[in-house]
C-alpha positions, 0 to 999 in steps of 0.5 A, a space after each residue: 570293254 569295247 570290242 570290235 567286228 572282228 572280236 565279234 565273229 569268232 563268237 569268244 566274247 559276244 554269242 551269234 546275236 550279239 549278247 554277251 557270254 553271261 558267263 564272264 560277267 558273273 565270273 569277273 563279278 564273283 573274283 572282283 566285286 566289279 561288272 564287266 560291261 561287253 559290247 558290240 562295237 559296230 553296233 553300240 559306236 556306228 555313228 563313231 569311227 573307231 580312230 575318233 573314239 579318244 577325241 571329242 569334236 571340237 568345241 565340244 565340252 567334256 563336262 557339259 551332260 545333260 540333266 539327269 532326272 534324281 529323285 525329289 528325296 535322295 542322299 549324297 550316298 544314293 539313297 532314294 526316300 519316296 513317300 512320308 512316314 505316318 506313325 500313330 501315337 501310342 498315347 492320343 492315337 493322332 496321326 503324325 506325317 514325317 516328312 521324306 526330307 526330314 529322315 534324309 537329314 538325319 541320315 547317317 553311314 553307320 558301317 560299311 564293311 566288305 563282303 563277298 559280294 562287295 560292299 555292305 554299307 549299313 545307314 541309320 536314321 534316328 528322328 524325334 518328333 513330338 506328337 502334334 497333337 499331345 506333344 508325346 516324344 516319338 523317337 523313330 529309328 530307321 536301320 537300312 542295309 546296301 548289299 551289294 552297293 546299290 542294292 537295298 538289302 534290307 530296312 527296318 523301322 521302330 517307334 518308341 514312345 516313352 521308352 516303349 513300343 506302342 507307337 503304330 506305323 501306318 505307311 512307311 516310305 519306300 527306300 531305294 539306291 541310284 
C-alpha cells in the first residue's frame, strides 16, 4: 500500500513522524497470515512523480535486477546451512566433519500445513556417513521447523550409530530462512 501526502496529514494511517500505526499491521497480520507494508509516499517515491509510477523509463529492462548476495549453502526453499556438522564416533572417537552442502542435498519438505500464524512447513535431512577412520555407520538425522514461513522455529539433531545414541555432536551448523 502506498499512500500519498494527503493520506499522511490526517495521521489515519501514518502517525506525525511518519511510521506507521503498528496496530493495522498486526491486525491484517493476525486476520490473513500476510504483512501490510504502509509507507509515506513522498518521502519513500520523491524522486518519482506519482503519474510515472506504472511506467518504466524507456529501455529500462523489468527483469534486469541486480545481483543479490545468497548464502554459499541454502535451498530452493530458503534455507540457509552455515557451518559443518562435526560428530565424534561412538566407537573410534574420530572426529567426522560433514559438509553444509552435503546436509542441503539431502534435504526434504516433510509436511507443511497451516497454523494461525500461517504456514508451518517441517524439513528433514537423513545422512549417512561412514566414520573415517573405522568405517563405523554414522546415520545423522536433522529435523528443522518454519513457523511462520521464514522463521526458524525449532531443530533438532541426532546421531545414531549401530542402531544406538553414542555418537557426540561437537559443532553443529546454524540454520536460518531468507
Amino acid at each position: 500500500m502506498g499512500l500519498t501526502h494527503s493520506d499522511t496529514k490526517k495521521g489515519d494511517w501514518l502517525q506525525k513522524d511518519g511510521k506507521p500505526h503498528i496496530h493495522y499491521i498486526e491486525n491484517v497480520f493476525a486476520l490473513t497470515g500476510r504483512i501490510l507494508f504502509i509507507f509515506d509516499y513522498d518521502r519513500v517515491m520523491e524522486d518519482m512523480p506519482f503519474e510515472d509510477i506504472y511506467e518504466l523509463p524507456p529501455d529500462e529492462d523489468i527483469y534486469d535486477y541486480p545481483e543479490y548476495d545468497y548464502p554459499e549453502n541454502y535451498s530452493e526453499y530458503g534455507l540457509a546451512i552455515e557451518g559443518d556438522l562435526n560428530i565424534r564416533c561412538g566407537h573410534c572417537h574420530a572426529e567426522n566433519l560433514i559438509s553444509a552442502g552435503d546436509l542441503l542435498e539431502n534435504l526434504e519438505l516433510t509436511s507443511s500445513h497451516e497454523r494461525n500464524m500461517g504456514t508451518e512447513r517441517i524439513f528433514s535431512i537423513t545422512y549417512n556417513h561412514q566414520c573415517h577412520k573405522c568405517e563405523y555407520p554414522l546415520e545423522i538425522y536433522i529435523h528443522i521447523d518454519e513457523y511462520p514461513l521464514g522463521a526458524l522455529d525449532s531443530e533438532d539433531i541426532s546421531v545414531m550409530q549401530n542402531g544406538k545414541t553414542g555418537p557426540e555432536v561437537i559443532e553443529s551448523p546454524s540454520f536460518s530462512f531468507w
